[in-house]
C-alpha positions in Angstrom: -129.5 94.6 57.4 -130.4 96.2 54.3 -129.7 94.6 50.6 -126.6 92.9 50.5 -125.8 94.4 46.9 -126.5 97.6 48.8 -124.3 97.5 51.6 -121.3 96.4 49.5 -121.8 98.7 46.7 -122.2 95.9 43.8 -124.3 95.2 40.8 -126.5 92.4 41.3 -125.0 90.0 38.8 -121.6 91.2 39.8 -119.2 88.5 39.7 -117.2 86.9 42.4 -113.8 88.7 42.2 -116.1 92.5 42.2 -117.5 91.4 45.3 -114.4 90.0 46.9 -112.7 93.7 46.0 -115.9 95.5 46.7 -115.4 93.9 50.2 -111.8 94.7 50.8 -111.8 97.9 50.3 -114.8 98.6 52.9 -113.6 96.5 55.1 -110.0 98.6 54.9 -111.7 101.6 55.6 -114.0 100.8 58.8 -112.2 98.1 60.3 -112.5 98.9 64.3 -108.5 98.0 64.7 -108.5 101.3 62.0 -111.3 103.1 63.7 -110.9 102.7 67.9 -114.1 103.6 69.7 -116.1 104.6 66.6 -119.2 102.0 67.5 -120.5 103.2 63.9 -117.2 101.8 62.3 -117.6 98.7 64.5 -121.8 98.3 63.2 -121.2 99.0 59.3 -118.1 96.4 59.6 -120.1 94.0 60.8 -122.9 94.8 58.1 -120.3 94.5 56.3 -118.8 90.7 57.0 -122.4 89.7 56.7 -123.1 90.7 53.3 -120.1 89.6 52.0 -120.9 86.1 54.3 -124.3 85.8 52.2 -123.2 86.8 48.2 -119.8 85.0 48.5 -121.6 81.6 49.1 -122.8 80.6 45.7 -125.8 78.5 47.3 -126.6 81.4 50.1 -126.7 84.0 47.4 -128.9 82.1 44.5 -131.2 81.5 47.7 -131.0 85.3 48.1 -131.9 86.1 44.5 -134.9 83.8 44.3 -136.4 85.0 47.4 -135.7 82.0 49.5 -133.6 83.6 52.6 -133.9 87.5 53.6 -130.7 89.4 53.9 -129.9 87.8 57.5 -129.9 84.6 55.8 -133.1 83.1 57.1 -135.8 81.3 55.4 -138.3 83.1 53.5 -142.0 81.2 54.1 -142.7 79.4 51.1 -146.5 80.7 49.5 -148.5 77.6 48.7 -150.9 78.4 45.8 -154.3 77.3 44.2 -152.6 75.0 41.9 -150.1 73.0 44.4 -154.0 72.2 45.3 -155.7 71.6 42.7 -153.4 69.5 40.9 -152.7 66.6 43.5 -154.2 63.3 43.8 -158.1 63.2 44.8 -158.6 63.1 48.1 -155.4 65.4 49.2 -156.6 68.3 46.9 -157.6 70.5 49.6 -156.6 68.5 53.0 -155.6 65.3 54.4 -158.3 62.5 53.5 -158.6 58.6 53.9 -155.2 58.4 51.4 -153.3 60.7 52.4 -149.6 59.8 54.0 -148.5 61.1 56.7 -145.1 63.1 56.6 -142.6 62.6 58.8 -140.2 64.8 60.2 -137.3 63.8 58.2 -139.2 64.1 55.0 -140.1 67.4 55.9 -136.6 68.6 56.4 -135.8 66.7 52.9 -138.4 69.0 50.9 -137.7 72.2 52.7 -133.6 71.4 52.2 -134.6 70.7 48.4 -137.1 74.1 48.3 -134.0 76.1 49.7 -131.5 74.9 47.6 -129.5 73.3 50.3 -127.2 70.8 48.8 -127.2 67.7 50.3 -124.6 66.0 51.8 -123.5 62.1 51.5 -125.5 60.2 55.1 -127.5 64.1 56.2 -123.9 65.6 57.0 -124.4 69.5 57.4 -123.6 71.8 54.9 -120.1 73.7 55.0 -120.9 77.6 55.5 -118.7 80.7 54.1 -117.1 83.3 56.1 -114.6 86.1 55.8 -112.4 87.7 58.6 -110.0 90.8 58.1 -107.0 90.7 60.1 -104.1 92.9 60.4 -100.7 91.6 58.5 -98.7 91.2 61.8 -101.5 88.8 63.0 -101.0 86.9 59.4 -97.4 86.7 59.7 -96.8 85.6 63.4 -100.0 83.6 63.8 -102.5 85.2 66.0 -106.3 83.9 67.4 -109.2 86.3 66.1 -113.1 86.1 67.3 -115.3 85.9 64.1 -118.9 86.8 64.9 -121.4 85.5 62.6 -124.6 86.6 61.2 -126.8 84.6 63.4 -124.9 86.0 66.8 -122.9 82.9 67.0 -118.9 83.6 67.6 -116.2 81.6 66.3 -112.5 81.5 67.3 -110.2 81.4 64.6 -106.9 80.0 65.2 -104.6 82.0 62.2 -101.4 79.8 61.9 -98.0 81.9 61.4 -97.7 82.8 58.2 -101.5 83.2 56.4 -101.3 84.3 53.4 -104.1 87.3 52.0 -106.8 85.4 50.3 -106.5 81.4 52.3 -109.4 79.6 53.4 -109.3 77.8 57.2 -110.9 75.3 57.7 -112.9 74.8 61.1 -114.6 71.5 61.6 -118.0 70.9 62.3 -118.9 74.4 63.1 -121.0 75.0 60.0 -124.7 73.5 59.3 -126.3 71.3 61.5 -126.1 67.2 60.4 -128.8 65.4 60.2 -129.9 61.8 61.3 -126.7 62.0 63.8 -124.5 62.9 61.3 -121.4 65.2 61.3 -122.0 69.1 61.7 -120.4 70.3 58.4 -117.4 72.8 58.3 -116.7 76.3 58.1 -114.6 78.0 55.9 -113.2 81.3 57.1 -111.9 83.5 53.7 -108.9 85.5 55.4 -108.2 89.1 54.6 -105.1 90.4 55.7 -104.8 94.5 55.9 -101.5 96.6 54.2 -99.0 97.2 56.4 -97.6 100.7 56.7 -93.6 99.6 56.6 -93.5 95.7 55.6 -94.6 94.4 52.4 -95.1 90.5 51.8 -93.0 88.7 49.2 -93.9 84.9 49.3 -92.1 83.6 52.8 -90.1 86.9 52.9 -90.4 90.3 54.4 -89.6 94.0 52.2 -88.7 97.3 54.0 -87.6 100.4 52.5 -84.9 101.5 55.3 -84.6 105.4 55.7 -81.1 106.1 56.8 -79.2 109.3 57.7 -76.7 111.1 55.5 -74.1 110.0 57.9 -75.1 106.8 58.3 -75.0 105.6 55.1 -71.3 107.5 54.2 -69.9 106.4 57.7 -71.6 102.9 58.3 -73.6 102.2 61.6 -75.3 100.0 63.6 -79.3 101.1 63.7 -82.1 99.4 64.9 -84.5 97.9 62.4 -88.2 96.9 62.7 -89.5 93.4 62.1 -92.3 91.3 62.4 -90.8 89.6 64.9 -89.1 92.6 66.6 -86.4 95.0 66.4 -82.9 93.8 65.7 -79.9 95.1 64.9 -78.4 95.5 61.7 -75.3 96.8 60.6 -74.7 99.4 57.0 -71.9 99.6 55.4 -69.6 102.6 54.7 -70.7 104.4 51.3 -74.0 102.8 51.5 -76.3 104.4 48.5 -79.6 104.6 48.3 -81.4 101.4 46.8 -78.6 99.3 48.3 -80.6 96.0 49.8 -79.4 94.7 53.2 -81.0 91.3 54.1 -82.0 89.7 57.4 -81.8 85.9 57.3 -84.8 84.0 58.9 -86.7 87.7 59.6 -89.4 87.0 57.3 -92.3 85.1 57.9 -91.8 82.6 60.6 -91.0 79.1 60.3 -94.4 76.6 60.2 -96.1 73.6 59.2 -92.2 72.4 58.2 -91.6 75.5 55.9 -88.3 77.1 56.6 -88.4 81.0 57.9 -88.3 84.0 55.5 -85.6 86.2 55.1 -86.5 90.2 55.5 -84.6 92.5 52.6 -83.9 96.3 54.1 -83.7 98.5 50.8 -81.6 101.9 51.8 -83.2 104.9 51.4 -80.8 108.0 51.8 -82.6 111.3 54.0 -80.6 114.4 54.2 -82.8 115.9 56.7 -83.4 119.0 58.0 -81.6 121.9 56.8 -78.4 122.3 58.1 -76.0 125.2 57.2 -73.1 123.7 58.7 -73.2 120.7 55.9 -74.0 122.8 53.5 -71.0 125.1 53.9 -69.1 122.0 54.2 -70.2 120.8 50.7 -69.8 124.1 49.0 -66.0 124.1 49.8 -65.6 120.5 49.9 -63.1 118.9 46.5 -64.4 115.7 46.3 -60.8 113.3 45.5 -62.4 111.3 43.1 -65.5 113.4 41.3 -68.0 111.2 40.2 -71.2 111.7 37.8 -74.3 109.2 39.1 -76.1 110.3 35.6 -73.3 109.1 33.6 -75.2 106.3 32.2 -78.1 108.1 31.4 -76.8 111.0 29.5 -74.6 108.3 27.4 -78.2 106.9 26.3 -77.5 103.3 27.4 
């Protein structure tokens, strides 16, 4: 993989939130659920979810600027000079001699842990790791499982509970860095990015749709099928419906969870005439409304 800065389009001291937005908006645009069968979508999103793995983890990305890990995220060999030498204690200047210690392998995994700015963690636990996985917004609403592949190969599932909000962190325990002296594997922490959807928008637990209706339908009332997360239902519209009237679905929102109580979905009317249609319109030209009315009223009174 190239530069990380590179692939994402981003300044190298730009800040957390450009990178996060940076991010989103690539990820939008080659998702493979947006691109089916384009393998070049699939490779650049995965170049993709690994840059944005490497600069949105503080400690992975000051490793990166100092020239500690390469763009994969591996170690960088340290290069020992003249001086680490020449300045040490006589008799380990240039080799091991009659005083030198020996290391063991714990203390070399200590000094390479400090070198690469690992943090340590209380008894060797492993170090959490970042991640971040797009998803689509019915997946975040209804709870869905999602295969996260990492930069090193490695593939996690990710359990997304029912109603995920855009931006929350999962936890999934011990599958981040290694422990050491047989202590716990740390965690990772999976940032979840959840795509637009092209009808529903996401208002806390609830659910917004603007409804397109018939002419017909909203003078006359009807019973019409509308979409949500969940499924179609039915819904009923009342006579002399106008457009902008808001219709709501109890308990269509986002479903019920983790003892929060379901979302409600809000249906706001928008009136289409349709097609031309010459038998309407010589109906309207002779029709004498009983009761003329002026929608502008209010804004030709200036109020």
């Amino acid at each position: 993989m190239e530069d990380p800065y590179k692939t994402l389009g981003v300044a190298r001291d730009a800040s957390q939130d450009d990178i996060r937005r940076a991010y989103r908006n690539l990820a939008k645009r080659h998702h493979p659920d947006l691109n089916p069968g384009n393998a070049k979508a699939e490779e650049r999103f995965k170049e993709l979810s690994a840059a944005n793995a490497l600069l949105s983890d503080p400690v992975k990305r000051g490793q990166f600027d100092r020239g500690e890990i390469d763009a994969a995220g591996q170690p960088r060999a340290p290069r020992p000079s003249y001086r680490d030498y020449a300045e040490g204690e006589p008799g380990r200047r240039y080799g091991p001699g009659p005083h030198s210690a020996a290391w063991s392998a714990d203390d070399l995994r200590d000094m390479f842990g400090a070198m690469f700015g690992q943090k340590s963690r209380p008894g060797g636990r492993g170090a959490d790791e970042h991640y971040a996985l797009t998803t689509g917004f019915l997946d975040a609403v209804n709870g869905a499982t999602r295969r996260l592949t990492l930069p090193d190969g490695r593939t996690l599932d990710v359990k997304i509970p029912p109603g995920t909000a855009d931006g929350q962190t999962l936890r999934l325990r011990g599958q981040g860095g290694k422990g050491s002296h047989g202590a716990p594997d740390g965690d990772a922490l999976i940032d979840i990015h959840v795509l637009p959807h092209r009808f529903f928008k996401r208002d806390g637990r609830d659910i917004r749709l603007e409804l397109p209706v018939t002419l017909p339908e909203a003078v006359l009332g009807a019973s019409i099928e509308v979409p949500t997360p969940g499924g179609p239902v039915r819904m009923r519209i009342p006579p002399h419906s106008d457009s902008g009237t808001e219709l709501r679905l109890r308990g269509r929102g986002v479903p019920a969870h983790g003892g929060q109580a379901a979302g409600d979905l809000f249906a706001t009317l928008r009136v289409v005439v349709g097609a031309p249609d010459a038998a309407l319109e010589g109906f309207l030209r002779a029709w004498k409304p009983e009761h003329p009315a002026n929608p502008r009223h209010a804004m030709e009174a200036g109020s």
